[in-house]
C-alpha positions in Angstrom: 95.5 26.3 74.7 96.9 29.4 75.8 97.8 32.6 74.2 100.3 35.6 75.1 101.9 38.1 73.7 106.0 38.1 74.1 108.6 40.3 72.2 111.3 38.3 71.0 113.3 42.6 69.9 117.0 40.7 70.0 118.8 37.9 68.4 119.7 37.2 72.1 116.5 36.8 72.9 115.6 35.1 70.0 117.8 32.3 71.2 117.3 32.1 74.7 113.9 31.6 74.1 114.2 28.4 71.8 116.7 27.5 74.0 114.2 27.6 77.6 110.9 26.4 75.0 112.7 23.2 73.4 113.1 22.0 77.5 109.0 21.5 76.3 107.4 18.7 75.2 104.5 21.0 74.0 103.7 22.6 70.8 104.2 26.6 70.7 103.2 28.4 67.8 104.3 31.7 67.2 101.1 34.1 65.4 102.2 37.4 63.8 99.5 38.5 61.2 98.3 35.5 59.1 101.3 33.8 59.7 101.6 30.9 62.2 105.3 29.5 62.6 106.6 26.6 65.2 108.1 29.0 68.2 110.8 26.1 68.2 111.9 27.4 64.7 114.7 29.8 64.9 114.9 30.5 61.7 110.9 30.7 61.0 111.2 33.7 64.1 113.6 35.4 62.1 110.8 35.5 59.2 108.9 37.4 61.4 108.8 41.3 61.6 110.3 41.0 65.5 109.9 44.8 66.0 106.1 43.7 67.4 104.7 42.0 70.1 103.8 38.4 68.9 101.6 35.6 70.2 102.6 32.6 71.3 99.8 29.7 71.5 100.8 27.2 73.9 99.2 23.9 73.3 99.7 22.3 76.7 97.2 21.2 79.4 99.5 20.8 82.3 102.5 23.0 83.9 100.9 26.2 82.3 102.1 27.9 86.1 106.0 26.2 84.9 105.8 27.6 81.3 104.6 31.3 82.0 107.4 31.5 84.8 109.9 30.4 81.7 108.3 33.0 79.8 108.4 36.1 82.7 111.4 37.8 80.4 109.6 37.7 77.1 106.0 38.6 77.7 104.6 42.0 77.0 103.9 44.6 79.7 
């Protein structure tokens, strides 16, 4: 498993990203407090205060280098 922090600050965004995730067989869960919700869920994002960074757990063993390219646009500086 790997963990990074994105920031999903748009609806655009928010969509996008489900949009380039679901292309994933993996699971991604999205960790904002002591709430965990499936990153594959729009509407479970939008239950989420979007205003901070977030951290996505990726559960995959292979194409980590494929997934964090995907990702380049969301991930915190």
């Amino acid at each position: 498993m790997k963990t990074v922090q994105i920031s999903l600050n748009s609806i655009d965004k928010v969509k996008s990203f489900v949009n380039d995730i679901t292309k994933f067989d993996y699971d991604f869960d999205l960790v904002s407090g002591r709430y965990v919700i499936d990153a594959k869920s729009i509407m479970g994002i939008f239950s989420l205060d979007l205003s901070k960074p977030i951290d996505l757990n990726i559960h995959a063993d292979e194409n980590i280098d494929e997934i964090m390219e995907m990702l380049k646009p969301y991930l915190c500086d």
